[in-house]
N, C-alpha and C positions, 0 to 999 in steps of 0.2 A: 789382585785387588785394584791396584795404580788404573790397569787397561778398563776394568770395570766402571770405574770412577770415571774415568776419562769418555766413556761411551752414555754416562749417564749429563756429565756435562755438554755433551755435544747436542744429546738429546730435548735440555732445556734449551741450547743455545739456538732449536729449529723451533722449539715452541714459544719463544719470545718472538722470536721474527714474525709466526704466523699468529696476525691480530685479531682475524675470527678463532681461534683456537682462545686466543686469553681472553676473548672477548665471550665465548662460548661459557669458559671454564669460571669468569669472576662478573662480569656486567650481569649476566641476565640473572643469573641466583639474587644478587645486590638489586636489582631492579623489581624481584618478585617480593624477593622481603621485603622491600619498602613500600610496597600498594600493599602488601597482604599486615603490614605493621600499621600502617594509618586505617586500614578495613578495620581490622580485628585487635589492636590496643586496648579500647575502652577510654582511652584519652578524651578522645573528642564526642565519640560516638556520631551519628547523621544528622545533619546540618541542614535546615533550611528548607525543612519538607512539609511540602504546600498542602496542608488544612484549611478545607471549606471553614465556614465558621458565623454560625449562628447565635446569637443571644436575644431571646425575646422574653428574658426575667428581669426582673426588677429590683431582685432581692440582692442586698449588697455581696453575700457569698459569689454570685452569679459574676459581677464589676470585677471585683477582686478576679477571682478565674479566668478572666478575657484579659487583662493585663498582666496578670504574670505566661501566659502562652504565648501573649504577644510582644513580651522580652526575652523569652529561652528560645537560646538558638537551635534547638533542635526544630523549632515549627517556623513557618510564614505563615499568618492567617491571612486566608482568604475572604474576604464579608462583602465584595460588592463585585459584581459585571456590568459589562455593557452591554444597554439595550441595540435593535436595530438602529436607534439616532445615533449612539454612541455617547449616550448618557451614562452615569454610572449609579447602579439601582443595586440596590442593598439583596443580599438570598434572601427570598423565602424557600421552604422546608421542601419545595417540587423543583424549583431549578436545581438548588444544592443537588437532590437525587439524581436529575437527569445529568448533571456535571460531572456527578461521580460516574453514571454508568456511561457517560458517552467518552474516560478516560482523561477528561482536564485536569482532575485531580484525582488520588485515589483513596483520599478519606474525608471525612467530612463530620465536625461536632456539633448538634444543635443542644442549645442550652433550652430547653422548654418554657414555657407559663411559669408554668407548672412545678419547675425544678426543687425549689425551696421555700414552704413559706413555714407559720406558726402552728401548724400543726404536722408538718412533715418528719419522718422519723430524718431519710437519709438524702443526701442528692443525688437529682435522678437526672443522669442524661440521654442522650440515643448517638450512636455510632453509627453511621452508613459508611462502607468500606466496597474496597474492589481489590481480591485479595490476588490481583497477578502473581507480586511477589511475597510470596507468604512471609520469608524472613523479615522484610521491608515491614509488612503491617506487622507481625507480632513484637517487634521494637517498637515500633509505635503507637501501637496500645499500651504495649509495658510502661514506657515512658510516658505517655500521656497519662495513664492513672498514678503513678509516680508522681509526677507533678501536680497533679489535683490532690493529691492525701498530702506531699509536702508543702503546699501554696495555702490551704485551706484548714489549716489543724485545728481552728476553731467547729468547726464542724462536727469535729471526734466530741469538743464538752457538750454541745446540744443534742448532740444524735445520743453521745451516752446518759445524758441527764431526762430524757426521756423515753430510752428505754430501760434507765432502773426503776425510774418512777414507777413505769408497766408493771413490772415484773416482781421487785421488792418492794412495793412501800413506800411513800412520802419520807417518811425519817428515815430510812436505812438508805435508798435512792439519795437522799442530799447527802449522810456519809460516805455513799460508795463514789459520789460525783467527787466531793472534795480532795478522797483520794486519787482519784482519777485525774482530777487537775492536774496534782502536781506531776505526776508522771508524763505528763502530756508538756506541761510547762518544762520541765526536765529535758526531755528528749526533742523537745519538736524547737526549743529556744522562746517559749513563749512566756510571758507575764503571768501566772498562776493566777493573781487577783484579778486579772483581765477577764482571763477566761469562766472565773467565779461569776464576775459580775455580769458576762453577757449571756448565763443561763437563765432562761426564763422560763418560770415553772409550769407548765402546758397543762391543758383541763382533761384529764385521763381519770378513767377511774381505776381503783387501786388491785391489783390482783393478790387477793390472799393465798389461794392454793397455785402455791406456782411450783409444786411439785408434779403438776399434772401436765403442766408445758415443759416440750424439750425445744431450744431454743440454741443459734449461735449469736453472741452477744453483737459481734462485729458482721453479721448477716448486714445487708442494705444499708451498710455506710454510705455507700459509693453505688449506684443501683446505673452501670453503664448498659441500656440495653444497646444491643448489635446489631446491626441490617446489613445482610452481605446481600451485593445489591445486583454482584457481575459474575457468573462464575458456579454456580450453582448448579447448574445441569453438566458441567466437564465431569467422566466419569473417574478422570485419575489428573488432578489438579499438577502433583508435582511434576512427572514427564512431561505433560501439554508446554509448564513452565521451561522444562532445562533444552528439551530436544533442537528448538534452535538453536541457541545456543550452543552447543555441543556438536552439530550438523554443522555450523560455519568456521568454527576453527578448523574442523578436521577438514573442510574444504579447502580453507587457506593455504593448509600445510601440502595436500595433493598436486593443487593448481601451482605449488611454490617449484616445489620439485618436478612436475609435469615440463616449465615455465623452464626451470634451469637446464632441462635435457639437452638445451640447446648447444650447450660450453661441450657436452659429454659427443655429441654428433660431430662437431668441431675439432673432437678433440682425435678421435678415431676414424676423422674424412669421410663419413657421411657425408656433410654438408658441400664439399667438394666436388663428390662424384655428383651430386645433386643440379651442384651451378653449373658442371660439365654439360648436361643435359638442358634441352628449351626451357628451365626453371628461374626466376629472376628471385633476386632476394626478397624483395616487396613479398611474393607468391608463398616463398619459404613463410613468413611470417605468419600472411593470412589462416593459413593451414594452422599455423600452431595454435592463432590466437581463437578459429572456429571450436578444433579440436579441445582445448583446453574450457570453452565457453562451456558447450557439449556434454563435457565429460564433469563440469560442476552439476548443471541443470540435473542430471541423469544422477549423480551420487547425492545431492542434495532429496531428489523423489523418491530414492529408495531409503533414505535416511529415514525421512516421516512414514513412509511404507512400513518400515520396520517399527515404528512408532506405532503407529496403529496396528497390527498386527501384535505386537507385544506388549502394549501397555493401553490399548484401545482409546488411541488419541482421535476425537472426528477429528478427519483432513478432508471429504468431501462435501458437506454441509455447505462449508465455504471454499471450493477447490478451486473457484477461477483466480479469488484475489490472491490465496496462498501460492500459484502457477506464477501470477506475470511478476509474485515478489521475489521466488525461486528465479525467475529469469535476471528480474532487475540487480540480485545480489551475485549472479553467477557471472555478469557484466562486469561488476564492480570486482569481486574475486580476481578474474581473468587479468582486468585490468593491472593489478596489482602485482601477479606473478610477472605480469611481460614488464612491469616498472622496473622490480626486482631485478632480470634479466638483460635490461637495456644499461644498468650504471655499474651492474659488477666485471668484474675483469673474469672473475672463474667460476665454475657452479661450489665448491666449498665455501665463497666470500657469499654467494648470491644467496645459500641454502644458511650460513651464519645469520647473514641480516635476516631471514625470512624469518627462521627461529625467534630472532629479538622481538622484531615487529608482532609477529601472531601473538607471543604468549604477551604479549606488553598491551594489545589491542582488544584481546580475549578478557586478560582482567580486567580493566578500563572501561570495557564497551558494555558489560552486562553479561558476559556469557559465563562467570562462576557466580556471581552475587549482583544485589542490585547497587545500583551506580549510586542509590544516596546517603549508603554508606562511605563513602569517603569523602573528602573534603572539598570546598566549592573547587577552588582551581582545578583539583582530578576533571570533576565533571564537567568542567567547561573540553576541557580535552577530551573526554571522553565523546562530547558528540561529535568531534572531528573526526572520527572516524567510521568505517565502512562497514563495522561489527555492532556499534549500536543500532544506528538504521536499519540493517538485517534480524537484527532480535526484537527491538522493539516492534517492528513491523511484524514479525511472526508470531508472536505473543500478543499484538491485535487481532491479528486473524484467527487466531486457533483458540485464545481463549474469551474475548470479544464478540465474535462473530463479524467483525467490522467489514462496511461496505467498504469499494473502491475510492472513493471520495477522502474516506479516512485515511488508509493507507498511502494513497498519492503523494503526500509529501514525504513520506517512506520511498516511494520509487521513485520521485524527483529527483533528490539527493543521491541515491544510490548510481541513478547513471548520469547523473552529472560528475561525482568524484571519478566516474569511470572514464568519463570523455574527457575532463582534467589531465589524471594519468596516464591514457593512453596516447596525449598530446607530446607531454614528458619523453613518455616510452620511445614514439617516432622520430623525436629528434634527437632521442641518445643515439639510437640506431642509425640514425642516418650518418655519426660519426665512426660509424664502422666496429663499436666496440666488443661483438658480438664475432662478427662475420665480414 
């Protein structure tokens, strides 16, 4: 048992030495839970998500509405752009739409005329959406009527006090109202005589047989009609959604390992017999870095290939701009693996870090969940990197339909981090650490 023991200490004593092994075994677990604990907490919930934002009422419920949205941090309202001069000119109800569908923002509330006045049972709004990311808008909705039922409880004693009126009777309507106050006043934290006094008895006439209506009491409190404005014609919304995402990790992790072969040819004198030969290092490179370019473009087409085949994504519709984004991210990829390759000492250290980076870059950048889930500072990091630009960008094309114009600051970016890194790369290299 002593020799056993002894063979077991020896065996930690190689695994503390080796810092991608502990780094393998406790950072990246530690680093997953803590994006996927600030995602999915419930703590904070998403921060800061930019709502168009209309009001042309008048009715004080309306006032009240626009200032409690425009203090919860889950929304920034949006209410003005700039004209061609570069004035700043307040939405109306066609820019807001066209805002939403060209991607600026990807919801937008107009409060109507129309929304509340003295004869209205409930409050009516209209929602225009662009539901790229579904999970994105269905918190968003949730939460936005969340905050309208909680900001607005007066609403519950008018809307109920004129539909008991409707349905029960003048006298039995002001008993079922009174008791309703206090229930309302109870739960919601509000002044019960407040809300007695600001019922105002509406000119309805009385329904005696109201055995013959069936009715839900709490129908058109809240009347948010919906306008999905982007997205309607995709035949399978959620794969159009994830396939990039999921296509660029898996690329990352290829090109990483493709990238690190180099330690492995080095290691078993390939690269030797290689430089024996009219071969220069420069040359050795180029090869790798074409080969590696190549070898993304080509697993990236068959990725969406298989998308469409198996989940009927269009990818031809718009197949030139989704091509030169597959190129400009296959750039960037490449880029990346040879960075990888140019600062490690071994392909174990090069294939650790690459691990950290992908899955750290993959949560972060949009490729499990949308980025406005987590909190500002994430998302400021998040667009540092080469996994946003590639999703977001494919997720314009594929479910947008977007022109090149749109995309371009998508493949700006994209190969510019790439000429960045691959600047990096040539001067690690030229310190011989590779070869």
């Amino acid at each position: 048992m002593k020799t056993i023991l002894h063979l077991v200490k020896k065996d930690y004593i190689l695994f503390w030495k080796d810092k991608m092994s502990v780094s393998l075994t406790f950072v990246i677990p530690i680093v997953l839970i803590f994006i996927f604990g600030k995602v999915f907490s419930g703590s904070s919930g998403p921060e800061k998500i930019e709502l168009g934002f209309i009001n042309n009422s008048t009715a004080p419920i309306a006032d009240k509405l626009e200032k409690t949205l425009d203090t919860t941090k889950t929304f920034k309202l949006i209410k003005t752009y700039k004209d061609e001069k570069g004035n700043e000119v307040k939405f109306d109800t066609n820019t807001i739409k066209r805002y939403v569908t060209t991607g600026k923002f990807s919801s937008a509330l107009v409060i109507p005329r129309d929304a509340y006045n003295d004869t209205s049972f409930g409050l009516k709004l209209k929602f225009y959406y662009d539901p790229k990311n579904d999970l994105e808008m269905q918190v968003v909705e949730g939460v936005l009527q969340r905050t309208i039922m909680q900001s607005v409880p007066e609403i519950f004693g008018l809307s109920m006090q004129r539909q008991s009126n409707n349905f029960l009777g003048r006298e039995k309507g002001t008993m079922f109202n009174t008791e309703m106050a206090k229930v309302i006043g109870k739960y919601f934290d509000v002044d019960t005589s407040k809300i007695l006094s600001n019922m105002r008895n509406p000119q309805m006439q009385t329904q005696k047989d109201t055995g013959s209506k069936q009715f839900n009491f709490f129908d058109n409190i809240l009347n948010l009609e919906k306008h999905q404005l982007v997205g309607t014609e995709v035949s399978n919304p959620w794969a159009t959604r994830s396939v990039g995402g999921w296509a660029m990790m898996f690329l990352l992790f290829s090109i990483t390992g493709a990238a690190s072969s180099l330690f492995d040819e080095k290691k078993s004198g390939v690269v030797l017999r290689i430089l024996a030969s009219p071969v220069t290092r420069t040359q050795i490179l180029w090869s790798k870095y074409i080969y590696n370019m190549t070898l993304g473009i080509i697993q990236l087409m068959i990725m969406f290939i298989a998308g469409m085949l198996l989940f009927n994504i269009d990818i031809f519709s718009n197949f030139l701009n989704l091509f030169i984004l597959i190129i400009a991210s296959s750039f960037a990829c490449t880029g990346f693996g040879m960075f990888l390759s140019s600062v490690s000492r071994t392909s174990q250290q090069a294939n650790g870090w690459g691990t950290l980076l992908i899955l750290t870059m993959s949560a972060i950048g949009g490729s499990w969940f949308p980025i406005s889930f987590m909190p500002q500072y994430i998302q400021f990091f998040s667009k540092l990197t080469l996994v946003y630009w590639s999703v977001d960008g494919f997720l314009t094309v594929l479910w947008r339909g977007a022109g090149f114009t749109e995309v371009l600051p998508n493949i700006l970016i994209l190969l510019g981090i790439a000429l960045v890194i691959n600047i990096i790369s040539i001067y690690n290299f030229r310190k011989g650490h590779v070869f």
